[in-house]
C-alpha positions as CSV (number, residue, x, y, z in Angstrom):
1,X,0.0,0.0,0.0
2,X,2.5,2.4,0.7
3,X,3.9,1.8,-2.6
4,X,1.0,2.4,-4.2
5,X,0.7,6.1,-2.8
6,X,4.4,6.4,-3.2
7,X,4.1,5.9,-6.7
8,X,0.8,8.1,-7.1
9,X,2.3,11.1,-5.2
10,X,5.6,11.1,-7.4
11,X,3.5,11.1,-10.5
12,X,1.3,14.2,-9.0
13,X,4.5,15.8,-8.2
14,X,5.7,15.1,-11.6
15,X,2.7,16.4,-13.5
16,X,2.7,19.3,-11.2
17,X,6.5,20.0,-11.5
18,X,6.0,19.6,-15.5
19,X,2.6,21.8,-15.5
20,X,4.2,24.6,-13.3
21,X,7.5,24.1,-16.2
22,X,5.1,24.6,-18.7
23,X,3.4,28.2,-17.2
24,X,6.6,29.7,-16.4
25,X,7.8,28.9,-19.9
26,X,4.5,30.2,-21.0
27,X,5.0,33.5,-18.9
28,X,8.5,33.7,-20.1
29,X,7.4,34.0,-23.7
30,X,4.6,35.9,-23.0
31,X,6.3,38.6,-21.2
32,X,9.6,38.8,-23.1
33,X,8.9,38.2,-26.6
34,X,8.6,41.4,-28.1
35,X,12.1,42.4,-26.4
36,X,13.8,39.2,-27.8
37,X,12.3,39.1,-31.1
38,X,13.6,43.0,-31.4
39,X,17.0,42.1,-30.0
40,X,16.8,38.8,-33.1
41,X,16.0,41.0,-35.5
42,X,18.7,43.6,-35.2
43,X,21.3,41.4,-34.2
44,X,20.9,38.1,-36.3
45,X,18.5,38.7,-39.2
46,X,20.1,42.4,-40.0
47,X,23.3,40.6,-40.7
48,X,22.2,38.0,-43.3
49,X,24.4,38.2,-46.2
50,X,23.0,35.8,-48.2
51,X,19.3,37.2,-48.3
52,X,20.2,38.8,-51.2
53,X,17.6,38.4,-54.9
54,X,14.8,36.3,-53.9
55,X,14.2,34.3,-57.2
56,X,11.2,32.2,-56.2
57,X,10.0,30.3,-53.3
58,X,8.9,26.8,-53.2
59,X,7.2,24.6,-50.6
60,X,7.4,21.2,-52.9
61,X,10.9,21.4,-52.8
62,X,12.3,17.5,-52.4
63,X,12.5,16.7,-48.7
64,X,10.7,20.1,-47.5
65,X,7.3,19.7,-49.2
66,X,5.0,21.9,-47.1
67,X,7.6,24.2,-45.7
68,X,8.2,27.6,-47.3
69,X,11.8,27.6,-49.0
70,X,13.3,30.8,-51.0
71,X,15.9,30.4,-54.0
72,X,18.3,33.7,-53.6
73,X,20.6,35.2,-55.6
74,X,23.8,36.9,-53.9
75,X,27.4,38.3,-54.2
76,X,30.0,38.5,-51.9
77,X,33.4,40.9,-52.7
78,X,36.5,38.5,-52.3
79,X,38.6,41.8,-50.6
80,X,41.9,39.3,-51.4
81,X,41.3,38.9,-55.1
82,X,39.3,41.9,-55.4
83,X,36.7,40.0,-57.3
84,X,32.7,39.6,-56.7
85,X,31.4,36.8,-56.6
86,X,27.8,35.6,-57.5
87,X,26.1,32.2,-56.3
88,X,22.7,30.6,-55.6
89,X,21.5,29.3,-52.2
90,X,18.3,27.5,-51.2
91,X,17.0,28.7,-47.7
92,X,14.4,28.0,-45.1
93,X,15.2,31.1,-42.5
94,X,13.4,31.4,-39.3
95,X,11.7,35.0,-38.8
96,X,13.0,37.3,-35.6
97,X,9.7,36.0,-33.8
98,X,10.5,32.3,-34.4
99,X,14.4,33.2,-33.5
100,X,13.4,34.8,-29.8
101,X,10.6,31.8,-29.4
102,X,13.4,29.8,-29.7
103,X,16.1,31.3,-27.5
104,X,13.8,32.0,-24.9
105,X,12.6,28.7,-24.3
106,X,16.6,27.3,-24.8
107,X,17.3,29.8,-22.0
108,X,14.7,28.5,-19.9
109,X,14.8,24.5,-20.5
110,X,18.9,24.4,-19.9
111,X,19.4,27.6,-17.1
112,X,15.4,27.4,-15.3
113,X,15.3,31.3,-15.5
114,X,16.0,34.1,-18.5
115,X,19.2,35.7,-17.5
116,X,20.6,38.4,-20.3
117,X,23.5,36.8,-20.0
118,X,22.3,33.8,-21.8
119,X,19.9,35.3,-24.3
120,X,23.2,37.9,-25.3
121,X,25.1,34.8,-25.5
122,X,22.7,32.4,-27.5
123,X,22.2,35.7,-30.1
124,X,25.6,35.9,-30.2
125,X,26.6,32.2,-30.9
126,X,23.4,32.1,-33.8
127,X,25.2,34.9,-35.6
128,X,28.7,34.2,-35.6
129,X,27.9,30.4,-36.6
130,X,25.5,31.2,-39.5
131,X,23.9,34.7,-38.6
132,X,20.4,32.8,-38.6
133,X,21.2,31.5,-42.1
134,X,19.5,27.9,-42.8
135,X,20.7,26.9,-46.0
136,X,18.8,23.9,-48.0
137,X,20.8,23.7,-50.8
138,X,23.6,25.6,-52.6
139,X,26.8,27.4,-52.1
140,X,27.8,29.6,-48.8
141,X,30.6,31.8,-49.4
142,X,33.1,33.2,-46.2
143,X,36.0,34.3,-45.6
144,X,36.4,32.4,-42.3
145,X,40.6,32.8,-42.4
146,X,40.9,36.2,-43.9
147,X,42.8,34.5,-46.8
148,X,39.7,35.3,-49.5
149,X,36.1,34.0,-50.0
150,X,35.4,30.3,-50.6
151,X,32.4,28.5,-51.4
152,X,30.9,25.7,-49.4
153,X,28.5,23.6,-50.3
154,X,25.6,23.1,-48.2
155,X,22.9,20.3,-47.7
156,X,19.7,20.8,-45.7
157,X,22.1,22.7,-43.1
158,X,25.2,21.1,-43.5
159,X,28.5,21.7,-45.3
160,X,28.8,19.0,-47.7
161,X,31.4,17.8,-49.9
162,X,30.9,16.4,-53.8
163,X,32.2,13.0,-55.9
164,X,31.9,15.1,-58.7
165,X,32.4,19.3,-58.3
166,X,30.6,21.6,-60.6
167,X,30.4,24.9,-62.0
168,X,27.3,26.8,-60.6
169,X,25.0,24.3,-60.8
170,X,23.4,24.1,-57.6
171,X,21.0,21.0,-58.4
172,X,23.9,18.7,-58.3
173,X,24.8,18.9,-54.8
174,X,22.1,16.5,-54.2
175,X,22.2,13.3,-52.2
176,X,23.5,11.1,-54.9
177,X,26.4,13.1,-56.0
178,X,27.8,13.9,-51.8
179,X,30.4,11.9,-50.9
180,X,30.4,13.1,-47.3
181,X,29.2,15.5,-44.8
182,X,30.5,18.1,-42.4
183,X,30.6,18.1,-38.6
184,X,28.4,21.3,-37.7
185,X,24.3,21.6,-38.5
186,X,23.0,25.1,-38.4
187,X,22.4,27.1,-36.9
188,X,24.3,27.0,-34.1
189,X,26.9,24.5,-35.4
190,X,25.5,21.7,-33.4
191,X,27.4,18.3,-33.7
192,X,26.4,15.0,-33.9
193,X,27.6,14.3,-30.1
194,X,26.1,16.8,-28.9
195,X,22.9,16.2,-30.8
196,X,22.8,12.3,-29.3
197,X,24.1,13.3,-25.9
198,X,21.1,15.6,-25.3
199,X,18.6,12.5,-26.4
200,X,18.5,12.7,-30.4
201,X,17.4,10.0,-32.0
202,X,17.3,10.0,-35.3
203,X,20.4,8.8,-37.1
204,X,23.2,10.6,-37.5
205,X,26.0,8.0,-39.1
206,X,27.6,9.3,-42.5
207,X,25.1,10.9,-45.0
208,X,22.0,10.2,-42.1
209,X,23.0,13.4,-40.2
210,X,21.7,15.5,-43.8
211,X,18.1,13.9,-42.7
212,X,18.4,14.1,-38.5
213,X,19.3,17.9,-39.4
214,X,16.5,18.7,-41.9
215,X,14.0,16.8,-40.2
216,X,14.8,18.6,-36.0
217,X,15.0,21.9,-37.9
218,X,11.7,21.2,-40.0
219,X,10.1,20.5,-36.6
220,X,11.4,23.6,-35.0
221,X,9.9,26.2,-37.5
222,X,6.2,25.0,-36.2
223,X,7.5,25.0,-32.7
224,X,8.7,27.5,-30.1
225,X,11.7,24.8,-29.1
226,X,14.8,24.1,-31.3
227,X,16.1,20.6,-30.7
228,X,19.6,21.1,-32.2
229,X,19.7,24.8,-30.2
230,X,18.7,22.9,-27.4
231,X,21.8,20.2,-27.5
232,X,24.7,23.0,-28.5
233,X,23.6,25.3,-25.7
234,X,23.5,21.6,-23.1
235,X,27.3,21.4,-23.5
236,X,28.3,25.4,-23.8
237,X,25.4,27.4,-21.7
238,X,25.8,26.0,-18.5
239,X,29.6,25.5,-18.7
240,X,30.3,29.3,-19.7
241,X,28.3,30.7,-16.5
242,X,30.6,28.1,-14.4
């Protein structure tokens, strides 16, 4: 018998810990949104490069059917070789609102409060790893070394590299012709460990990681919680405030 109500009052307790959870996140978004989502836009969204021509959008776009993707055109000036340079890139960007849902309730799962300190930091971290930038397909150019502008290729979030090159083409980095992928998934350069040590579990061997990656992000833009935010800022939110 005493089992019994054992058992019974940690379940009430849990339902009331995960309920009270729940409101507080709730409050949280409700009361800081608007500051967040201004903070997002002016600090991560202002800064993306590659939002340059919008050529079309798509939502039947293979392997994102039903989620708004935009084909832009930009150019980037390689200060080394005094050069532009003009490329292509599939995206599926979150908005500033979707950005601040998402930090917000990072803050709040990992930390249990909504310190500056963590928002500043999780802003920060979005824009230096890819200043918000989800790219589905095409060619990201940086300057990461100061030693001139290269292009990447990039797979539903991930750097990706090709059996066979090309030469602007950006259908042909598709799944048959990628010989292997990168380490870090936008957009937050989240990794694989990271990703499994917080509970992922899709697949994330070899080419998998392309379809663990698309499929946590697709999920996040209908949600206020960011899976792959949500394992980075496991291993590097609570360690930088210790």
């Amino acid at each position: 018998m005493k089992i019994v109500i054992a058992i019974m009052l940690f379940v009430s307790f849990s339902h009331f810990s995960g309920a009270q959870n729940a409101n507080q996140l709730h409050a949280f978004l409700s009361d800081s949104l608007d500051v967040i989502k201004e903070r997002a836009q002016q600090q991560i969204c202002a800064t993306r490069y590659m939002e340059g021509k919008l050529l079309l959008e798509t939502d039947t776009l293979p392997g994102w059917k039903g989620i708004p993707v935009a084909l832009y055109e930009y150019s980037v000036f390689d200060k080394v070789y005094q050069k532009k340079l003009t490329t292509q890139v599939y995206m599926a960007n979150a908005n500033s609102e979707r950005l601040a849902r998402w930090i917000i309730s990072t803050c709040y799962t990992i930390t249990g409060a909504l310190d500056k300190e963590d928002t500043d930091m999780l802003i920060k971290s979005i824009r230096s790893a890819s200043g918000g930038q989800f790219p589905v397909q095409g060619v990201v150019y940086e300057d990461m070394y100061g030693t001139g502008q290269k292009g990447y290729n990039f797979k539903d979030g991930v750097t990706v590299y090709l059996q066979k090159d090309f030469d602007g083409d950006i259908s042909v980095i598709n799944i048959d012709n990628i010989a292997r992928t990168g380490k870090y998934a936008r957009i937050i350069s989240t990794t694989r460990e990271q990703y499994k040590a917080y509970g992922g579990t899709k697949d994330t061997t070899a080419l998998h990681w392309l379809t663990a990656v698309r499929e946590e992000y697709k999920k996040a833009l209908q949600s206020d919680t960011n899976l792959l935010i949500l394992s980075w800022a496991k291993q590097n939110l609570v360690p930088a405030k210790n």
